[in-house]
C-alpha angles and dihedrals in degrees: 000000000000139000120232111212117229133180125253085262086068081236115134127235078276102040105255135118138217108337089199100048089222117124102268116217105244142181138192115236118169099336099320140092123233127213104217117214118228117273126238112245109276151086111282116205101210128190112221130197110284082204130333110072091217100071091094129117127203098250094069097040087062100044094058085050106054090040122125081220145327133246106221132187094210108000092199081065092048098037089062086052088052094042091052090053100037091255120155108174116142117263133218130191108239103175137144089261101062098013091112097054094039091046092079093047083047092059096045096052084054099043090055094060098269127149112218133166132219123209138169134224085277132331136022115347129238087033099108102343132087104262100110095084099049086049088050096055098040092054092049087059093057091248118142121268118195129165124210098207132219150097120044129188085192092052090037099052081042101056099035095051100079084232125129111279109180090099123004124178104220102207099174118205108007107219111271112241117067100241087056091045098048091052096054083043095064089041098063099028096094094048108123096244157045106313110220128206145182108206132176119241099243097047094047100094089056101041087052102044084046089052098044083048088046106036095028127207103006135148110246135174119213101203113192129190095348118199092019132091110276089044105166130175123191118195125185139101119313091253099048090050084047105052085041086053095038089056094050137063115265109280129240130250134020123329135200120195122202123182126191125237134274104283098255091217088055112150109257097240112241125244093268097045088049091043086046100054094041090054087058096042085048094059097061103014129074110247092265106044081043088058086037092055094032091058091027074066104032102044082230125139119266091229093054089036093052087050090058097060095046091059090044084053100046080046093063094049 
């Protein structure tokens, strides 16, 4: 699919209009007016800015264009991004929330030949959002799958945070309340790359200061309201962004976490250190979120962890 430009006239680059006479499915970018070409049948997964209105590509401009319809997470959001480019496709609320109920109309659009296109709130969809399941089942009835690509809150947090990005582990939304957190925490700690987060504001001071108790001295980046006009990244050890967080009121906008990998020239802890820790985390923890902390901050093995505490144990009896 392109798009062909066109100026505000409606007239070509050779004056002429549309060779077929049929309406011809149009948007506005920078001043001039742009002549989308028809889609293939098919459901079109399409990124959309996570800020700034202006990452957007044409593409995808013209995709959403030239939709039957498109599938939106919150349509007041979307509709803001068609209003901004002259788009007046037809949207649909596609949600968790009604995901279930609007799966089977869905199915029906695409097997009758329709094209329809499926965004987010902002970004990349499928990351954070229910669409899985409606790809999954597309793709199970034979039906086209096809992905416009472009902005990431996940890529863009990545890139910008000064942290390691060879490999990166993207977790999403931690659990919210900080045994839980903790646990999840000491899961994912040993993992061999940059850890990624989404956190709400409000819950920011207290994921931080779990992850710097849990993970230990690590560097970390904390990235808010990326591509829009107060953008700000801070960058410092977990600590330090926890005890700055920790001293303000909760900030405003979205926020990405990212946090580095284990130092690979980390000191082994000795028995007693490792005795030591379990015995706290054994006081408030069950045997196996006490293991799961214990390695998330050692860097140790769960199986040699968990021995451990079996011999403590065996040791107190």
């Amino acid at each position: 699919m392109t798009s062909r430009i066109r100026d505000i006239a409606g007239r070509d680059a050779a004056g002429r209009g549309d060779a077929t006479g049929r309406p011809a499915a149009r948007f506005t970018a920078f001043g001039l007016a742009a002549e989308a070409e028809p889609l293939a049948p098919g459901l079109h997964l399409v990124a959309t800015p996570i800020g700034n209105l202006k990452d957007i590509s044409f593409r995808a401009l013209g995709t959403l264009a030239a939709a039957d319809a498109i599938l939106a997470e919150d349509t007041r959001v979307t509709k803001t991004l068609l209003a901004h480019y002259g788009i007046t496709t037809p949207l649909l609320a596609y949600h968790e929330h009604n995901a279930a109920q609007m799966r089977p109309r869905v199915l029906a659009r695409l097997k009758a030949g329709e094209a329809l296109a499926l965004v987010s709130d902002a970004g990349t969809p499928l990351v954070s959002d229910p669409g899985y399941k409606l790809v999954e089942a597309v793709l199970a009835e034979g039906i086209s799958v096809t992905t416009v690509p472009g902005p990431s809150a996940v890529l863009t947090a990545l890139v910008v945070s000064g942290l390691p990005t060879d490999r990166f582990f993207f977790e999403g939304f931690l659990p919210a309340k900080s045994a839980a957190r903790r646990a999840r925490l000491a899961e994912i700690g040993a993992i061999p790359g940059t850890l990624v987060f989404f956190e709400s504001p409000r819950r920011l001071a207290e994921m931080l200061a779990d992850a710097a108790a849990v993970l230990g001295e690590r560097p970390a980046a904390v990235a808010r309201e990326l591509t829009k006009l107060y953008e700000t990244v801070r960058r410092g050890s977990l600590a330090a962004l926890a005890a700055e967080y920790g001293a303000e009121a909760p900030p405003k906008g979205e926020i990405v976490v990212l946090i580095g990998p284990q130092p690979v020239d980390a000191e082994r802890h000795s028995e007693a250190d490792v005795e030591h820790m379990l015995k706290e985390a054994l006081s408030g923890h069950s045997l196996k979120d006490a293991v799961a902390l214990v390695a998330g901050a050692t860097g140790l093995p769960k199986r040699e962890v968990y021995q451990r505490a079996l011999r403590l144990g065996e040791a107190d009896t």
